[in-house]
N, C-alpha and C positions, 0 to 999 in steps of 0.2 A: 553738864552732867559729868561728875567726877567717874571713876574705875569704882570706887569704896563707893556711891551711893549705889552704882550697879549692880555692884555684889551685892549690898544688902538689901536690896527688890529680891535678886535672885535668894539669898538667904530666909528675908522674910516668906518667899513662897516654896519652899520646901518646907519649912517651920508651919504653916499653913497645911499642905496635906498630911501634916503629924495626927496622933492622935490628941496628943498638945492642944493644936493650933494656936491659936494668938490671942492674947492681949487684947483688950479695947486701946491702948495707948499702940501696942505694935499695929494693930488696925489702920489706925488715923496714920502713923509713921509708914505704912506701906500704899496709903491713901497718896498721900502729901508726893512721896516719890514716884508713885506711878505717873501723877499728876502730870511733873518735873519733867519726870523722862518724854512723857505723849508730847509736851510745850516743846522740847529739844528737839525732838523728829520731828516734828510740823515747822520750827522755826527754822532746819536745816534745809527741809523742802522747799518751802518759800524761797527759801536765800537760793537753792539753784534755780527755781523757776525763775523768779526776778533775772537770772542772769543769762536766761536760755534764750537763743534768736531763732528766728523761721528763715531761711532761704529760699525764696520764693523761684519757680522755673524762667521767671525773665532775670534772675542775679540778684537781683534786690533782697535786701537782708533787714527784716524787723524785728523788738522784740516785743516778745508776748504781753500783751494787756489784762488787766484783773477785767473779770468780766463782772458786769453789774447784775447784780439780782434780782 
């Protein structure tokens, strides 16, 4: 996720409380990026979970397992 899609989520949501507001095309384009940004955060999470260990009180050190559903 670039700086410039950033801005224009935040752009497009100021544009949005106008009396304006948006486009069916600016819609879908603030659709599309929101989308992007939630994928980015969730895909950053993961990657530190994945990387996070437990230290258990005998020393011992695992890490975190996906848990099944």
């Amino acid at each position: 996720m670039t700086e410039q899609e950033i801005a224009r989520i935040n752009e497009l949501a100021r544009k949005s409380k106008t009396e304006e507001g948006l486009t069916a095309d600016e819609k879908i384009e603030q659709s599309v990026l929101r989308r992007k940004y939630i994928d980015s955060v969730v895909g950053n999470l993961r990657g530190n979970l994945d990387n996070t260990k437990i230290q258990r009180p005998d020393g011992t050190i695992t890490p975190l397992k996906k848990e099944d559903k």
